[in-house]
N, C-alpha and C positions, 0 to 999 in steps of 0.2 A: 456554744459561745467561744468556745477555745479556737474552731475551724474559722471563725470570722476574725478573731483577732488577731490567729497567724495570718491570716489571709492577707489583713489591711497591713498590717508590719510589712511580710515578705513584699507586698506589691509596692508599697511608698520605699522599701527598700533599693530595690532595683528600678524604680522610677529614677534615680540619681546616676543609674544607666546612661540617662538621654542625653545631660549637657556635655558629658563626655565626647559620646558619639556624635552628636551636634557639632562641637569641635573638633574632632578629627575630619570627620568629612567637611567642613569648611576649610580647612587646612591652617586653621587657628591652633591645634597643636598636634603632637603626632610622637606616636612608639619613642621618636629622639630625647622627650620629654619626661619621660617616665621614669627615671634612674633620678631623677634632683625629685619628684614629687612622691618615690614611693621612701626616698631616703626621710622627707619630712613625715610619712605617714609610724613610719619606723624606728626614727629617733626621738621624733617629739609625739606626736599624736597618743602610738600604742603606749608609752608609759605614763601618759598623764590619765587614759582610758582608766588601767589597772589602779593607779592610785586614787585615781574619783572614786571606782568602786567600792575601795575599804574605809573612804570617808566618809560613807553613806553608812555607816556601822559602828557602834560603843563597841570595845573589847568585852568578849566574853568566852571562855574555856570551850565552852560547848559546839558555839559557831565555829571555835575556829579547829576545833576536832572535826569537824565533818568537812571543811576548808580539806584538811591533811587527808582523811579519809577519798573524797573527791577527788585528787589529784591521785592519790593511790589506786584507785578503783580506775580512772580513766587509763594511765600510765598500763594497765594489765589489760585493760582491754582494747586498746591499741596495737601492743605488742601480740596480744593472742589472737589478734587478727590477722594480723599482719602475717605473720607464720603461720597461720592457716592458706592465705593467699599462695607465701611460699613453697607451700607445700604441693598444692595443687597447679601451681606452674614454675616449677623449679627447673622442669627441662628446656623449659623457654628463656630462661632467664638471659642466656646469651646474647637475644636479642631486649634493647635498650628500654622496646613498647611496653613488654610485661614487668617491666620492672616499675616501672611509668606508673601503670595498671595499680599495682602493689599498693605504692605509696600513696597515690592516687583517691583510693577507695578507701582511705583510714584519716588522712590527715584533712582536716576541715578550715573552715574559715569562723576558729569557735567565738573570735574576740569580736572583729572589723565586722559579721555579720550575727554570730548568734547573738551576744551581748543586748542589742535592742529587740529584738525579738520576744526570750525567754523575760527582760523585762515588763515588754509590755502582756506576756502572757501570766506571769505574776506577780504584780504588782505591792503585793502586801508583802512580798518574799525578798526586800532587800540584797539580802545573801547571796541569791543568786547569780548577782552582778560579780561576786566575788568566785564563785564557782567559775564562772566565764573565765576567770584572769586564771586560776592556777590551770586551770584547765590549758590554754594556755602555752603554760610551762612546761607540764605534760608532753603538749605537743614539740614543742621547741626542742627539749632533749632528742626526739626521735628523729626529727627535721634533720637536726646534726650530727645525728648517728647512722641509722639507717637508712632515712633516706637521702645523705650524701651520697653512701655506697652506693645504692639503688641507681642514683642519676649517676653514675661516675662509673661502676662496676670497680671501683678499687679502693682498700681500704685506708691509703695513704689521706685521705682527703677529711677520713674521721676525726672530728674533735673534740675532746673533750673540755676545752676552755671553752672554745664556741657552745658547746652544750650549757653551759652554767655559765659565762659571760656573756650577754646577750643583752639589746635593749630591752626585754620582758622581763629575764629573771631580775636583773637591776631595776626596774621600774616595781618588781615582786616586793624586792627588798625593800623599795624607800616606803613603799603603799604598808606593809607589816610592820616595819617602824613607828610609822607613825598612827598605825591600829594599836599595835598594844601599849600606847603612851598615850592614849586618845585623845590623838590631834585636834580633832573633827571640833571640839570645843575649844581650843584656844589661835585656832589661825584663823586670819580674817576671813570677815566675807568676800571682799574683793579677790582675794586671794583664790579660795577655793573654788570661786568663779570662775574666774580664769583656768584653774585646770580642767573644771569641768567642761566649760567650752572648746578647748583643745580634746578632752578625752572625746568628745560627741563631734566631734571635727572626722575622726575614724572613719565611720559606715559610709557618709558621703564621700570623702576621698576617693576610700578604694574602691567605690560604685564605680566612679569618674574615672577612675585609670583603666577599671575595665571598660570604658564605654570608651575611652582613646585608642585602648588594643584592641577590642573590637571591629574597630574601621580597620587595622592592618593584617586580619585575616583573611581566609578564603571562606566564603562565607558556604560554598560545597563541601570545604574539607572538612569542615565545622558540623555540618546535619549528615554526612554520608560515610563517615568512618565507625564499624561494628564496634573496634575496641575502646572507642570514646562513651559508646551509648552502656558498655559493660559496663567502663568505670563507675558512668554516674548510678546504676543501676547498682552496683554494691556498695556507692557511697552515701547516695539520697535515701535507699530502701533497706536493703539487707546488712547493712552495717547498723545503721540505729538500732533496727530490729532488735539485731543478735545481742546489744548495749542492755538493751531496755528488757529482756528478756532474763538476763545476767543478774541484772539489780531488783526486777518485779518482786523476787520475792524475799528478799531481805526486810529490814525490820527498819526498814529509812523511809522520812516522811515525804510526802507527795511536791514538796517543792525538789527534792536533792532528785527523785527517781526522774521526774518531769523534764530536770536540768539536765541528766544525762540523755534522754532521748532527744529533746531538742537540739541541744550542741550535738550530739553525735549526726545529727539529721543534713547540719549546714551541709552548703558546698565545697569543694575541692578547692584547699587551702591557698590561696594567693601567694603564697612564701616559697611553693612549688616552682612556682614561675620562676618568681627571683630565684632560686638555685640554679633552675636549666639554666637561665640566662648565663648566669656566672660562671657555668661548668660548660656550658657552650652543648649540653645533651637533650635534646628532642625536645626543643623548646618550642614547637608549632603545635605539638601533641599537647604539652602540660596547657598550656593556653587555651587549646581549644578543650581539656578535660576541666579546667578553670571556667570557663566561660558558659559553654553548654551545660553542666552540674549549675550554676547559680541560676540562669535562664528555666532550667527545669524545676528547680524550688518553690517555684512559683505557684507548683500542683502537689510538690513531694512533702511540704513541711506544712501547710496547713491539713493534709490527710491524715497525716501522723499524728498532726496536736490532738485529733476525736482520741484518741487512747489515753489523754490525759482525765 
């Protein structure tokens, strides 16, 4: 049941692929476009995402210790990844690819793509939505610390405001606000509609902006590049793996252990992109390690979900 449910998610996922790509090869919009619609996907979409999440939830101590615990647990295994990667290509690092590489195979696409997913795979499991959002966070610290350096090779570019000022963690704040004063019952309906429609505005967006970028790749450099095929190879398989393997035997219930293999499972985080783009570093690689990782999802996360 789990293998058909990722299956129909991932597939209707990336079906949002098409009007993208439809429009760029029509020449209705194109890569120039991209920077005004990934800033609405960014500033408005991801925080109204986060804060639906935790309006789907009563405060309670318990939920939101495993909330804390969850972002703690992902944050370690990111990093312990990550310096694992290090470790074993550290004498390449001179060169920009393996750094790529690095970042590449850890950082996901946990929100704009896991979030519907892991919902539709457990539905009675609320929480999980909120798992998605710190999760997240997680990532976002690491985005702006690691891997700045990673894209830049220099540490001047490190931030720590960027880390903890961000449209996530600010959208983190307003969504925990207003859980532990429990919103969810005194603000309208019309109201929380509206964010909810914007939060579910997300997946499709950023389907769409990769089915724009899409059309302005080489669609050979795309299938014929060895270090692209590794990436997705430690980021779709041997990354969740080594997650789910981490938390198997701990003493956490089947929604929290589930959550971390699914999100660890997604694709090669889109926020990747937007850094090269800005730091102006192997932005054809990140795109095409973006692109080819969600394209191949399509086989790598419903195999995975049989383990739940």
């Amino acid at each position: 049941m789990g293998f058909k449910i990722a299956f129909t998610n991932v597939l209707i996922t990336l079906l949002f692929i098409l009007p993208g790509f439809i429009l760029g090869k029509m020449r209705k919009a194109s890569a120039e476009h991209l920077t005004t619609m990934s800033a609405v996907l960014i500033y408005i979409c991801s925080p109204c995402m986060i804060v639906n999440a935790f309006l789907q939830l009563d405060f309670n101590w318990t939920d939101f210790g495993k909330m804390g615990l969850f972002f703690a647990i992902t944050l370690v295994l990111q990093s312990v990844f990550m310096l694992f990667l290090f470790l074993i290509f550290r004498k390449k690092y001179a060169d920009s690819k393996f750094r790529i590489l690095t970042i590449g195979s850890v950082l996901g696409n946990v929100g704009f793509f896991g979030l519907p997913v892991i919902s539709a795979l457990m539905p009675d499991n609320p929480e999980v939505m909120c798992y998605s959002s710190v999760y997240v966070i997680s990532m976002n610290i690491l985005v702006f610390s690691v891997g700045v350096f990673c894209l830049t090779n220099d540490k001047k570019y490190m931030s720590v405001k960027s880390m903890f000022l961000n449209p996530a963690t600010l959208g983190l704040a307003v969504a925990l606000s207003l859980y532990f004063i429990g919103a969810r019952k005194y603000i309208p309906e019309a109201l929380s509609s509206a964010i909810s429609l914007l939060g579910k505005m997300t997946t499709p967006l950023c389907m769409i902006i990769l089915g724009i970028r899409l059309t302005s790749v080489s669609i050979k450099k795309l299938f014929t590049r060895p270090l692209i095929y590794l990436t997705c190879l430690f980021k779709l398989i041997v990354y969740p793996l080594f997650c789910f393997l981490c938390v198997y035997f701990l003493p956490l219930d089947y929604a929290f252990k589930g959550s971390v293999l699914i999100l660890s499972a997604v694709p090669c985080a889109s926020v990747i992109l937007n850094m090269a783009e800005m730091h102006r570093s192997e932005t054809e690689l990140a795109a095409n390690c973006v692109l080819l990782s969600t394209l191949m999802c399509f086989v790598t996360i419903p195999v995975l979900a049989l383990l739940l």
